[in-house]
C-alpha positions in Angstrom: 0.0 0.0 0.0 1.8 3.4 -0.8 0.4 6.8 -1.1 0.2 10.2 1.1 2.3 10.2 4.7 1.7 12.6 7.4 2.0 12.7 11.1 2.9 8.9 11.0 -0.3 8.0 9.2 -0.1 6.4 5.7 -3.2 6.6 3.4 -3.2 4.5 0.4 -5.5 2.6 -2.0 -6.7 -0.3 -0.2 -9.2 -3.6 -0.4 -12.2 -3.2 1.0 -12.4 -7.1 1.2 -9.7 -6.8 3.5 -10.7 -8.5 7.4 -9.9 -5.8 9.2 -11.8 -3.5 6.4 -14.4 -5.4 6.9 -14.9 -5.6 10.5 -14.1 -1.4 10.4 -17.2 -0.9 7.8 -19.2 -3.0 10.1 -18.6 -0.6 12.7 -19.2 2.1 10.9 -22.6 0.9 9.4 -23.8 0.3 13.1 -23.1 3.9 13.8 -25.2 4.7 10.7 -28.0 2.8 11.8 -27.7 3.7 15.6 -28.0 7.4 14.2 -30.4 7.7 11.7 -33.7 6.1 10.4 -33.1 2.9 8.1 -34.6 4.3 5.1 -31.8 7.2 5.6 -28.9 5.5 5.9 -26.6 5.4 2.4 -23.5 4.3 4.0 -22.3 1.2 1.7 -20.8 -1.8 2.9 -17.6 -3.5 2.2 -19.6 -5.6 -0.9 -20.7 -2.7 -2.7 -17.1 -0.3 -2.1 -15.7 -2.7 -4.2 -17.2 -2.1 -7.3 -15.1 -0.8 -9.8 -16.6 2.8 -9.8 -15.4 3.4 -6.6 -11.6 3.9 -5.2 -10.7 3.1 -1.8 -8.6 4.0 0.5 -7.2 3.9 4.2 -5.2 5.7 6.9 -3.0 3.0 8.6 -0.7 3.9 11.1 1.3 1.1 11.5 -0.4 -1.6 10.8 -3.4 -0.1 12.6 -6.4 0.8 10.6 -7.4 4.2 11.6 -9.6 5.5 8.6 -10.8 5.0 5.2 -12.9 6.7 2.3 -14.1 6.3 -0.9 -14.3 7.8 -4.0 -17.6 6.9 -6.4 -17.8 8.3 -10.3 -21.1 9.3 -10.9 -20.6 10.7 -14.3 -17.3 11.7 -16.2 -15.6 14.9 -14.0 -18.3 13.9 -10.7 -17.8 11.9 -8.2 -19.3 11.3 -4.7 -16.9 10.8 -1.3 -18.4 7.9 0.5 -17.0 5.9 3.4 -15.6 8.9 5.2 -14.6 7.6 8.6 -12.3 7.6 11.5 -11.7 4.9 14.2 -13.2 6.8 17.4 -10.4 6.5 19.3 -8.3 8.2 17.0 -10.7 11.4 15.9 -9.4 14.8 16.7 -6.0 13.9 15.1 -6.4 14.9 12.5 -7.0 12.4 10.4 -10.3 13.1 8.4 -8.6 15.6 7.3 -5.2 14.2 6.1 -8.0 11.7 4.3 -9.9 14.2 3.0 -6.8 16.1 1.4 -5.7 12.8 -0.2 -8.6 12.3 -1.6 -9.5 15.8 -2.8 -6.0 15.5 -4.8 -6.1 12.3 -6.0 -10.1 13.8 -7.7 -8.4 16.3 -9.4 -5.3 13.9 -10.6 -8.2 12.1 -12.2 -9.6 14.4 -13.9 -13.0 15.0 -12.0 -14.3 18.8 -11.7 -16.6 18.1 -9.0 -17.6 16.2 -6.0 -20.6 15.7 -4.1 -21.4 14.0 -0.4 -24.4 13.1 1.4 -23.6 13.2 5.3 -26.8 12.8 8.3 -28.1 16.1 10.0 -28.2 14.9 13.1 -25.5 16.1 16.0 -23.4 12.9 15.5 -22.4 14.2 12.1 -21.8 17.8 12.8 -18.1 17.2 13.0 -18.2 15.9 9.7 -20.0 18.4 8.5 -18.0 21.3 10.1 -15.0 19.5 8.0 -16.5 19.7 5.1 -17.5 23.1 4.9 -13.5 23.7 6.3 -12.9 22.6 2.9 -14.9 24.2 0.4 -18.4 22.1 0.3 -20.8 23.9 0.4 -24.9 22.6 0.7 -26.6 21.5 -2.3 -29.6 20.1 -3.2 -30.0 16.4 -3.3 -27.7 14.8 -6.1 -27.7 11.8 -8.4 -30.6 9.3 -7.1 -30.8 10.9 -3.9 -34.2 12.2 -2.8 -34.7 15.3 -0.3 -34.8 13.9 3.3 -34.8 16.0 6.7 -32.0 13.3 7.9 -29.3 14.2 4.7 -27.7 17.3 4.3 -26.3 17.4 0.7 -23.0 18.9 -0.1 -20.8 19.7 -3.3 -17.5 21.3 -4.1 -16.0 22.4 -7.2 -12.6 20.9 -8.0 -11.6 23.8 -11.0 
């Protein structure tokens, strides 16, 4: 796995089949659901990140999975972050955002011209969306097959 280094933490493309991928999605679905109506939840699990639209990557420190996220086309030049999470005992170092960054350059490297996100609007994801709008997303109206819903808030940012 090679890619972007900082503070210790390497981010590269990764397998989502992975074990330890696996069991780190998991926990990450189970927040998803814990936080937010069924019908509301468009978190994917480890099956569907691997489908060949989508990129995925990790933060490993060590050998210590401590983040991923995803990258889906959705048309030529616009994609969709999915998967954006960090391992709750490592959040507040930073790491979103060293994932975020990678991400955000590897877009543009690949030619996209904008992305787009769906995150909850519930409390539990106001640190997420805080990051976000930290780096340039700003709210949108609901994107590709998503549908208007009190429990998404809809964000895009140009890449040009």
């Amino acid at each position: 796995m090679a890619g972007t280094q900082g503070s210790g933490i390497l981010i590269g493309r990764d397998t989502p089949g992975r074990t330890d991928v696996q069991e780190f999605l998991s926990g990450h679905l189970a927040d998803m659901y814990a936080t937010s109506p069924a019908d509301s939840v468009h978190a994917l699990d480890h099956g569907a990140l691997s489908d060949p639209a989508i990129t995925f990557w990790t933060a490993r420190q060590g050998s210590e999975l401590v983040g991923c996220c995803a990258l889906k086309q959705l048309q030529p030049g616009q994609g969709e972050i999915k998967s954006m999470r960090t391992a709750a005992h490592a959040r507040g170092r930073g790491i979103a955002t060293l994932l975020l960054a990678h991400l955000l350059e590897q877009a543009r490297q690949s030619g996209y011209e904008r992305l787009f996100l769906e995150t909850g609007s519930q409390d539990f994801f106001a640190p997420a969306r805080r990051l976000y709008h930290r780096h340039g997303f700003v709210d949108c109206p609901p994107f590709a097959d998503y549908a208007l819903d009190p429990n998404s808030v809809f964000m895009t940012r140009d890449l040009r």
